[in-house]
TORTI-908842 format. One line per 4 residues: number of its first residue (from 0); their letters; for each residue x, y, z of N, C-alpha, C. Coordinates in steps of 0.1 Angstrom, whole numbers. Layout:
BEGIN
NUM	A	X Y Z X Y Z X Y Z | ... .
This chain:
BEGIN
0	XXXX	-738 -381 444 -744 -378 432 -734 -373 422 | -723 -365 427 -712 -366 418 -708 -374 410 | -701 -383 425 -699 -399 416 -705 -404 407 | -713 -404 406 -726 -410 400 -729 -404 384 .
4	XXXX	-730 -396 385 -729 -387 373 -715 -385 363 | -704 -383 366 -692 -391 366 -691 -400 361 | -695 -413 365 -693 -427 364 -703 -426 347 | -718 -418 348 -722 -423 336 -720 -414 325 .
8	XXXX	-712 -405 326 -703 -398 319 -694 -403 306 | -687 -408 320 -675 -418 318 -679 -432 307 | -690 -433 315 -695 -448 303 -696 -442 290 | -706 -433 289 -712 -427 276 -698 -423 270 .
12	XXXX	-691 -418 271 -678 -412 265 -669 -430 261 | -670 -438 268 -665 -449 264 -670 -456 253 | -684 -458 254 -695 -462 241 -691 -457 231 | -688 -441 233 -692 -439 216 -679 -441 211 .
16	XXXX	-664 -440 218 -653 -447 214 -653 -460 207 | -666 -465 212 -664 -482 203 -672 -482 189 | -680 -473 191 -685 -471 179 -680 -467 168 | -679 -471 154 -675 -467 141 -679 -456 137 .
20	XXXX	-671 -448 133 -678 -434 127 -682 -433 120 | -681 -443 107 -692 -443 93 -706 -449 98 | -710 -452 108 -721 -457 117 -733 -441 110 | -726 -429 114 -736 -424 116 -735 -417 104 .
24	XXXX	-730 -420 93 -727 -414 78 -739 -417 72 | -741 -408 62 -752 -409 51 -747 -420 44 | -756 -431 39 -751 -442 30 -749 -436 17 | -740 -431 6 -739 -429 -9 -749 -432 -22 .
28	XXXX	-755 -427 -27 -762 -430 -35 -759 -440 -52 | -755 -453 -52 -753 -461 -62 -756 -450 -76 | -746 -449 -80 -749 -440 -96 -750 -453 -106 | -760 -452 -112 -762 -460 -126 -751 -464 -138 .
32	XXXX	-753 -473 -142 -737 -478 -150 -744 -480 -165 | -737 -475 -174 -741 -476 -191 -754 -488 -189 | -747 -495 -186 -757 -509 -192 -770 -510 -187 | -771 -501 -169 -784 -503 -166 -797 -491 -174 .
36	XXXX	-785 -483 -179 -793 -472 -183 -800 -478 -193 | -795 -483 -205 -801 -495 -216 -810 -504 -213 | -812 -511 -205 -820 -519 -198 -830 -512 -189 | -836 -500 -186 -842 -494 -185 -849 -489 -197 .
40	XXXX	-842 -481 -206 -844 -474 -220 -860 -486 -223 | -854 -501 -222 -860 -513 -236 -870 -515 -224 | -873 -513 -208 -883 -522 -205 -891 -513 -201 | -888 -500 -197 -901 -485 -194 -910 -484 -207 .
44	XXXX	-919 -485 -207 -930 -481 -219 -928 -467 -217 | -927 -458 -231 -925 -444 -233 -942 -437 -237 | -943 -427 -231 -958 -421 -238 -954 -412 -253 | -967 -416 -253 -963 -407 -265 -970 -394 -269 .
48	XXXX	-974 -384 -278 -981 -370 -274 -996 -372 -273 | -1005 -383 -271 -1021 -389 -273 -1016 -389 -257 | -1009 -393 -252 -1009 -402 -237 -1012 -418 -237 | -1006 -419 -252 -1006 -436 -250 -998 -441 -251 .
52	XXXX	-993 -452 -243 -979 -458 -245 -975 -471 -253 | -964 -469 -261 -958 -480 -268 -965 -491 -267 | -967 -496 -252 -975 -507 -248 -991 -510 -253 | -995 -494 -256 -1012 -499 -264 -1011 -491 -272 .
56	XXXX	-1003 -488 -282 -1000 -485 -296 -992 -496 -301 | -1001 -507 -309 -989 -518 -315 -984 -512 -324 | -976 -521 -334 -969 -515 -341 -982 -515 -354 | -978 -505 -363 -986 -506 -373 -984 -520 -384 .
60	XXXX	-979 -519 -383 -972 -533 -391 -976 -547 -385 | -979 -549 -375 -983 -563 -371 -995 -560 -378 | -1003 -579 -377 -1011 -578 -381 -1020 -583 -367 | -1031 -573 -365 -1038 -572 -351 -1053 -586 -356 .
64	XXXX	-1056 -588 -367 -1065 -598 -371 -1062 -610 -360 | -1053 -611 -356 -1048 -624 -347 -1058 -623 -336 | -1062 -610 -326 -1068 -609 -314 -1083 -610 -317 | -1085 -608 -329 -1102 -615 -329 -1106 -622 -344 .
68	XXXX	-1108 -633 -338 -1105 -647 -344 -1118 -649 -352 | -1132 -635 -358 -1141 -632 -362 -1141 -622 -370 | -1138 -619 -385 -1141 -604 -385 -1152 -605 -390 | -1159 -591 -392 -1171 -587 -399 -1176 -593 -409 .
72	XXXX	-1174 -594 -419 -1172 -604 -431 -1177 -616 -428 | -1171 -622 -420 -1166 -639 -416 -1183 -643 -407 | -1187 -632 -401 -1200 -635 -394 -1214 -640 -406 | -1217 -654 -404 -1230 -657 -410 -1240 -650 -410 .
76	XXXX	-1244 -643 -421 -1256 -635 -428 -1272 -641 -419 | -1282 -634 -421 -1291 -642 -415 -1300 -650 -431 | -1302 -664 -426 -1307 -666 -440 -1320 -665 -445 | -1320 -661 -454 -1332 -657 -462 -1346 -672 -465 .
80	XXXX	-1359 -667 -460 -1363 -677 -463 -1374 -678 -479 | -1372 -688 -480 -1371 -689 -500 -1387 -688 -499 | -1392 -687 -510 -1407 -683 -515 -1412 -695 -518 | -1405 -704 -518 -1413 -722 -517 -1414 -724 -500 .
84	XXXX	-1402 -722 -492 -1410 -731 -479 -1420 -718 -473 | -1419 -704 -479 -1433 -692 -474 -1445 -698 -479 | -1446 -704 -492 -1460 -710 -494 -1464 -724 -492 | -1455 -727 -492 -1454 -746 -486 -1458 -743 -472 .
88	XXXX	-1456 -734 -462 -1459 -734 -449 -1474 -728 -447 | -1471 -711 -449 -1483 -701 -445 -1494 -703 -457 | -1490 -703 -470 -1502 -700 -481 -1504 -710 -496 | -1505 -724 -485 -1511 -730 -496 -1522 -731 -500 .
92	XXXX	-1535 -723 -495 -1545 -718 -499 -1546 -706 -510 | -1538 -702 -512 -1537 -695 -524 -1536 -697 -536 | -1543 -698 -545 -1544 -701 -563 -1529 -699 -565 | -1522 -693 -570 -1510 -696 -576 -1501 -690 -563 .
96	XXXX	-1490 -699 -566 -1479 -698 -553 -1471 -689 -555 | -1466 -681 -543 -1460 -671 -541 -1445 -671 -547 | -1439 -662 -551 -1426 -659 -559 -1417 -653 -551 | -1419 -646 -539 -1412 -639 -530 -1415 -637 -518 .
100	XXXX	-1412 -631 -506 -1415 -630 -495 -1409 -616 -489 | -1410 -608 -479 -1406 -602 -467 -1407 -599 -454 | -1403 -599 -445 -1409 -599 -429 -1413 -589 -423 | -1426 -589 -421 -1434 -578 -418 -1437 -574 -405 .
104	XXXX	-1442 -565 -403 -1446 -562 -387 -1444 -570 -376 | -1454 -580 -378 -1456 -591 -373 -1444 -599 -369 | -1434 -597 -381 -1422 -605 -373 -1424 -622 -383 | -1434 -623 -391 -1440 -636 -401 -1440 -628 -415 .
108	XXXX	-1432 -637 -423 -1430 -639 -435 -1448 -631 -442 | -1443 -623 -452 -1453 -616 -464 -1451 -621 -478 | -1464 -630 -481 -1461 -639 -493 -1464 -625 -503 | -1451 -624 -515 -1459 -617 -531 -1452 -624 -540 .
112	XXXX	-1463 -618 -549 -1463 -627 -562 -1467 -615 -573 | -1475 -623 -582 -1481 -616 -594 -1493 -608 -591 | -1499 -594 -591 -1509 -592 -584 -1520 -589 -595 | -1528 -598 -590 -1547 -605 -595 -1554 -597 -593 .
116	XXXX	-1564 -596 -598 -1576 -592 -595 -1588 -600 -598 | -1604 -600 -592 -1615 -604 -600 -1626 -601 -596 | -1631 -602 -600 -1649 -597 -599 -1660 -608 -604 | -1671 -609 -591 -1678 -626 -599 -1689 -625 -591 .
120	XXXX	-1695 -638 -592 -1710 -636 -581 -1704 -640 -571 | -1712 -636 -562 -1707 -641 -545 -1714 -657 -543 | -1713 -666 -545 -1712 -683 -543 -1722 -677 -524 | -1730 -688 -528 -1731 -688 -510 -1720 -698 -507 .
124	XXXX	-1722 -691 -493 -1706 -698 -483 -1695 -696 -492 | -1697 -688 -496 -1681 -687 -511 -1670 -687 -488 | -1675 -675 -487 -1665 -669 -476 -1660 -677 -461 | -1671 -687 -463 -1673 -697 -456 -1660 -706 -452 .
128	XXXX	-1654 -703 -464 -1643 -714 -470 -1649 -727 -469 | -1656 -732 -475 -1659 -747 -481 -1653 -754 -489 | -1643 -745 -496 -1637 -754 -505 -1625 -753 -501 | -1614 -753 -512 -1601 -751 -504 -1593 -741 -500 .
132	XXXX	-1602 -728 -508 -1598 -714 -505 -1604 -708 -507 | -1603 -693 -500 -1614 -683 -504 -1614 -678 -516 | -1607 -679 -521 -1603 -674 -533 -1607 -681 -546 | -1611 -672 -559 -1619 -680 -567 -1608 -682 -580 .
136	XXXX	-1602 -692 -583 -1591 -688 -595 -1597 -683 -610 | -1609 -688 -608 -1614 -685 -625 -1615 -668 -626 | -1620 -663 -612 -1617 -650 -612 -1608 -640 -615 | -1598 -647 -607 -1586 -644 -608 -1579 -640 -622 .
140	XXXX	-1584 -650 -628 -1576 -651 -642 -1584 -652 -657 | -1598 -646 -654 -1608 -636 -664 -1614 -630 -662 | -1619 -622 -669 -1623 -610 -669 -1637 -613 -681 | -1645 -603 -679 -1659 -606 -684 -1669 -615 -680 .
144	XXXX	-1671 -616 -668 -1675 -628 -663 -1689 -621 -665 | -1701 -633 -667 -1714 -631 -663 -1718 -639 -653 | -1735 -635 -648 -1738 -641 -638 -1750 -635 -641 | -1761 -639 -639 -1777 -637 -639 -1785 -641 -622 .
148	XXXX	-1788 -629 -620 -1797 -628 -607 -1815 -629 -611 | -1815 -640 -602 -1832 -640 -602 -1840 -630 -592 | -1850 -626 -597 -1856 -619 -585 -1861 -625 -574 | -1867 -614 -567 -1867 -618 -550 -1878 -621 -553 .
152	XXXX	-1883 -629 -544 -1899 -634 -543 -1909 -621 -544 | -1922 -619 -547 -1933 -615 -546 -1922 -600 -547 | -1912 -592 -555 -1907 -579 -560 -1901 -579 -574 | -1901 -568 -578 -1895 -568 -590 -1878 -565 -594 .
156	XXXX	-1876 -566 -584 -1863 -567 -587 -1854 -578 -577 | -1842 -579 -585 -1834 -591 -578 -1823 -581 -565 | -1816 -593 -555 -1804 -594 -550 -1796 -595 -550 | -1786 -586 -558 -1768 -595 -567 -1759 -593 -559 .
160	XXXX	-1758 -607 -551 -1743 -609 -546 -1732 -610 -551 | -1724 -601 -552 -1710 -600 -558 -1698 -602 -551 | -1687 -608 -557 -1677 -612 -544 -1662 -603 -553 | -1657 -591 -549 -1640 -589 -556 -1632 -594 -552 .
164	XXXX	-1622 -600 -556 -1608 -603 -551 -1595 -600 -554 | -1582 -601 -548 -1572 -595 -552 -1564 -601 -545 | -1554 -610 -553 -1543 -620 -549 -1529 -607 -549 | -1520 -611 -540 -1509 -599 -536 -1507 -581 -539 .
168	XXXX	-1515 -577 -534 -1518 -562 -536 -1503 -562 -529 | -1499 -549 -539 -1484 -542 -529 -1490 -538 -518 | -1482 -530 -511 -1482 -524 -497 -1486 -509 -506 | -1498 -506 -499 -1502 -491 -501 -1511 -491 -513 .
172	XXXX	-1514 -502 -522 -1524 -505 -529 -1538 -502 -525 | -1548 -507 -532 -1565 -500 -530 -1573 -506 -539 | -1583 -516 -539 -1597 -516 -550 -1605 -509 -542 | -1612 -505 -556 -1628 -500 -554 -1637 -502 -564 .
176	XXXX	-1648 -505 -555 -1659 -514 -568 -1666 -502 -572 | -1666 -500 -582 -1677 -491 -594 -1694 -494 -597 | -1701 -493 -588 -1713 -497 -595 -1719 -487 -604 | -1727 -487 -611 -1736 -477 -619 -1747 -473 -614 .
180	XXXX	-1755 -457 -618 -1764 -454 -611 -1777 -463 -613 | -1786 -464 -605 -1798 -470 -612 -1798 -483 -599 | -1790 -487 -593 -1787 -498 -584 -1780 -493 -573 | -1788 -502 -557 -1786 -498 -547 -1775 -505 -537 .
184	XXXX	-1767 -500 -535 -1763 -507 -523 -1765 -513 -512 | -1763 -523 -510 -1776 -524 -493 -1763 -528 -484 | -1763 -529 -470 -1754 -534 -461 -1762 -550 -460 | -1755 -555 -449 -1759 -564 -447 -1770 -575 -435 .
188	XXXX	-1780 -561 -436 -1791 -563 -428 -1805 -562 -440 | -1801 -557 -452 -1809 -556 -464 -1814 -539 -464 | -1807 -530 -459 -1814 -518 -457 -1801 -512 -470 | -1806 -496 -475 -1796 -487 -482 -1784 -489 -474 .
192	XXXX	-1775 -488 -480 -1761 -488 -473 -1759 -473 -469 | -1753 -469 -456 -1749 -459 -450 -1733 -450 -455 | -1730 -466 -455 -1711 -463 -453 -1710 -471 -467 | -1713 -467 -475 -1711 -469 -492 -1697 -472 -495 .
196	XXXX	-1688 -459 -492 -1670 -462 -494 -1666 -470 -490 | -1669 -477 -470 -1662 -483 -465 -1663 -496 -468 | -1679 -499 -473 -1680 -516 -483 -1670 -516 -497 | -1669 -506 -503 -1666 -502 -519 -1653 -502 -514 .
200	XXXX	-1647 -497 -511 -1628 -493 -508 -1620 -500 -501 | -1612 -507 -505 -1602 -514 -494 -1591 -505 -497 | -1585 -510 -485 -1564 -509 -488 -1558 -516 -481 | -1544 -517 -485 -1541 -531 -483 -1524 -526 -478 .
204	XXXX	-1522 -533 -464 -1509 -533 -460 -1506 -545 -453 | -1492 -553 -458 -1489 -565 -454 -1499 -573 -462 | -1505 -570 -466 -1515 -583 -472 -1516 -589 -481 | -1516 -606 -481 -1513 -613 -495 -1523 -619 -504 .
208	XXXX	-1538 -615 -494 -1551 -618 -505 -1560 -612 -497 | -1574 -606 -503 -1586 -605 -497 -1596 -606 -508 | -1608 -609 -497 -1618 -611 -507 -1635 -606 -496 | -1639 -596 -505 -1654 -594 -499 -1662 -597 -508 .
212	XXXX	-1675 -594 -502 -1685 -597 -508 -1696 -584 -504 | -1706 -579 -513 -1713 -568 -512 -1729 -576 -519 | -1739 -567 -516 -1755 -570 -521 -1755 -555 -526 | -1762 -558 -541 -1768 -543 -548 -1782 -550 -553 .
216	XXXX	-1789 -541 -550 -1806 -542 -553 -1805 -536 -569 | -1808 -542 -575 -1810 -539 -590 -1827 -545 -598 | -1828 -535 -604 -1844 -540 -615 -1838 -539 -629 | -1828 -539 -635 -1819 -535 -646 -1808 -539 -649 .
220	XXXX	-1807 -545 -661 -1793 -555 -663 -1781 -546 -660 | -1772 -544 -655 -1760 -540 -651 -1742 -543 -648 | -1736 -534 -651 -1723 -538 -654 -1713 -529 -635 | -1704 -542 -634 -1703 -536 -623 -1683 -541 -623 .
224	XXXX	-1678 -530 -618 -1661 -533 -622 -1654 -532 -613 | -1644 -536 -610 -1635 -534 -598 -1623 -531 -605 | -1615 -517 -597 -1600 -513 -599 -1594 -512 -590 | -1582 -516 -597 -1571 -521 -588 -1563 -505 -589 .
228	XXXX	-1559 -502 -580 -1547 -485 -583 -1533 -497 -572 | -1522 -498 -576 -1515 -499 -572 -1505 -487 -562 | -1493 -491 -555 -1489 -481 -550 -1480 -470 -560 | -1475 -477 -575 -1467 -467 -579 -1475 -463 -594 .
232	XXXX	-1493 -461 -589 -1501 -455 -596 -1508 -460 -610 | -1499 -475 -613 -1506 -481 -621 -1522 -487 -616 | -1529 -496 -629 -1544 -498 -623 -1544 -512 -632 | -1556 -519 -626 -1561 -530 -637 -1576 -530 -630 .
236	XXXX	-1579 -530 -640 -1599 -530 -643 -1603 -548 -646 | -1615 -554 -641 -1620 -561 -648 -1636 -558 -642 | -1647 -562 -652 -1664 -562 -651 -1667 -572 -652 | -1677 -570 -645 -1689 -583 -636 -1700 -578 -649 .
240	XXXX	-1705 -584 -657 -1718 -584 -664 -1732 -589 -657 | -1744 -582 -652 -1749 -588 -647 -1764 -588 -652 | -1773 -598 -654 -1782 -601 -660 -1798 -603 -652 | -1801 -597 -656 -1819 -601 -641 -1828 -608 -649 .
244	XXXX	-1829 -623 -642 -1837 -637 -647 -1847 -634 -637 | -1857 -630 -650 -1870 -627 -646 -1882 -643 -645 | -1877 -649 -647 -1882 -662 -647 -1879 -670 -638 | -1872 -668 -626 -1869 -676 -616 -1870 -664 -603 .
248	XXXX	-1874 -670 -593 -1874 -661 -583 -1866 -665 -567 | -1862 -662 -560 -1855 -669 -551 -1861 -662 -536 | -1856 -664 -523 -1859 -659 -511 -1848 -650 -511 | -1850 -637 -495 -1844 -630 -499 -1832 -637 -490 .
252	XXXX	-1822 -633 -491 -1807 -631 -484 -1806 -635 -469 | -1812 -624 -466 -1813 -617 -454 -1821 -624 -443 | -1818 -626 -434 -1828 -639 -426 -1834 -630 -416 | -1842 -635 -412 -1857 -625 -403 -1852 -623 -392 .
256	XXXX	-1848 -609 -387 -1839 -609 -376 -1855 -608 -364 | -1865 -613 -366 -1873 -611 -354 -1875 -630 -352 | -1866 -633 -341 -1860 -641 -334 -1866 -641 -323 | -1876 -657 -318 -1879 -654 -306 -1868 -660 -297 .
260	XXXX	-1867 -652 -282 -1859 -655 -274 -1863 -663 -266 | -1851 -672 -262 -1857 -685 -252 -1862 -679 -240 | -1872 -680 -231 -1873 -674 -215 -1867 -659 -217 | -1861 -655 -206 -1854 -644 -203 -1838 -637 -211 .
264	XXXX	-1835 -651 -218 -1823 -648 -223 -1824 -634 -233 | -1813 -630 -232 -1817 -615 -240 -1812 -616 -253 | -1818 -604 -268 -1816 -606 -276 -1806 -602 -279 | -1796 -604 -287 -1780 -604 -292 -1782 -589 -304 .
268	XXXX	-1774 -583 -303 -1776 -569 -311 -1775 -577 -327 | -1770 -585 -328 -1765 -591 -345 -1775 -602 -343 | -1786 -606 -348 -1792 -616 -354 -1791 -628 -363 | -1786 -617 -375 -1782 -624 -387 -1771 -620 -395 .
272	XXXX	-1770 -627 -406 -1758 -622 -411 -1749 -629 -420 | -1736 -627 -418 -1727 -642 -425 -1713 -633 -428 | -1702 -640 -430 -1689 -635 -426 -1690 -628 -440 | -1689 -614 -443 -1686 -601 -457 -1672 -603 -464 .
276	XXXX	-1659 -604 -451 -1650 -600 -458 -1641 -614 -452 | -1624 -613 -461 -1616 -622 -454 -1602 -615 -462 | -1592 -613 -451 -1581 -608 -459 -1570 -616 -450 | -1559 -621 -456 -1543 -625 -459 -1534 -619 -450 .
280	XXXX	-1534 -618 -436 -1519 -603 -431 -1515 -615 -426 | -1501 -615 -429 -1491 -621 -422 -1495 -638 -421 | -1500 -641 -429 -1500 -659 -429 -1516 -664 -425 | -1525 -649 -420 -1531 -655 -410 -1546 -647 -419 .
284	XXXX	-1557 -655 -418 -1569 -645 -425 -1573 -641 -413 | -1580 -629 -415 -1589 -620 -403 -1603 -619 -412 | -1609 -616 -406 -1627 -622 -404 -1635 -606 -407 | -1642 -605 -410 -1653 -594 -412 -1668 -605 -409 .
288	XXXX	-1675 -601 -400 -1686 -609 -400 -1696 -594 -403 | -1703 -592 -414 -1719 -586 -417 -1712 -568 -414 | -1699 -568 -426 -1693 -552 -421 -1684 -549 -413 | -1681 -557 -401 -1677 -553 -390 -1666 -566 -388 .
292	XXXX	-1650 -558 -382 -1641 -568 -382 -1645 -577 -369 | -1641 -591 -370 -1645 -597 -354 -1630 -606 -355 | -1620 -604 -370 -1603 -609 -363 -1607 -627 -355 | -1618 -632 -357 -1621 -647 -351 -1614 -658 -354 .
């Protein structure tokens, strides 16, 4: 075991003779030379006191327009659509054509123009639209209109159907029909009217015409007006003159709501009737049948 131990003594002591002594040296640390220090300086992005670097601070001087190839300005407006193709499209049922437009609720063009008023007899089927609009132009555009009611069969007094209208009311506008005392209002079953204001008073939003129609029971010639109140408080007035032709008599209005029913079928709450009102929102008329909206 001597030997032995000896012998690998001996080796190990020979080994490390062959070995180089800078073998087990620390390798020297390369010190940097002028030029690399420069070449560092130009290609390290520096911060700056924000924490942003050179690299996303350009310079102020370039011009950065180059990286978006759109500015504000340069983006196409949305285009306006003109007051000829709004009434060439939605309102060529309208007596005089619209002069301007804006987009309403609805998201559809609001025709305005000059704003009308009128006051006249109610036409049967005036509301029907039989002709080529609900709208009456002669109304429209005078004032003093007369009309003579006959009376009702086997009574002394007549039934004056009256129709107001009003071509482009602003937004936040209002008529209201004026009758005088002495004459009744009826709804449209032929009884006193209940809801007097709500036949008498409109208002008007988004809307580019409406037109109703009302029954007053009169035995006495009478004058009956409609005013316009706008939204910035101005008004326009015109009067219905109306005359009772005692020499002609007519049936009443009102059709016999006692209806026999076929078999078992049941009776319908509305009998009779006929469409009251019609108003202009957004391109489109909505319906009043006998008072009551039905939007049909």
């Amino acid at each position: 075991m001597k030997q032995r131990v000896t012998a690998l003594f001996a080796a190990a002591v020979m080994l490390c003779s062959m070995l180089p002594g800078a073998a087990f040296a620390e390798e020297p640390t390369p010190q940097p030379t002028e030029e690399t220090v420069q070449m560092e300086q130009q290609t390290e992005p520096s911060e700056t006191d924000n924490g942003q670097t050179d690299e996303s601070s350009p310079d102020p001087g370039e011009d950065v327009t180059e990286a978006t190839p759109e500015t504000a300005e340069e983006q196409p407006a949305e285009e306006e659509i003109s007051a000829a193709v709004v009434g060439a499209e939605l309102y060529t049922d309208l007596p005089d054509t619209p002069i301007g437009s804006y987009i309403g609720s609805e998201g559809l063009p609001v025709a305005t123009g000059e704003t009308k008023i009128g006051i006249s007899e109610w036409p049967e089927s005036q509301l029907e639209e039989t002709s080529d609009s609900y709208l009456t132009a002669a109304a429209l555009d005078n004032d003093g209109l007369t009309m003579a009611a006959p009376l009702l069969d086997g009574a002394d007094y007549a039934i004056v159907p009256i129709m107001a209208q009003v071509e482009y009311p602003a937004d936040g506008s209002s008529t209201d029909m004026i009758l005088p005392d002495g004459v009744t209002l009826l709804d449209f079953y032929g009884e006193p009217a209940t809801d007097a204001d709500a036949l008498l008073h409109n208002s008007y939003h988004e809307t580019s015409a409406a037109v109703m129609g009302v029954y007053v029971q009169a035995a006495a010639d009478f004058n009956a007006q409609l005013v316009y109140t706008g939204s910035d408080g101005s008004t326009q007035t015109k009067t219905l003159y109306v005359t009772i032709d005692r020499e002609h008599t007519v049936a009443s209005p009102f059709a016999d709501a006692g209806i026999a029913a076929y078999g078992e079928r049941p009776i319908p709450d509305v009998t009779s009737g006929k469409i009251t009102k019609v108003a202009k929102v957004n391109g489109t008329w909505l319906i009043w049948f006998n008072g009551e909206p039905a939007y049909c």
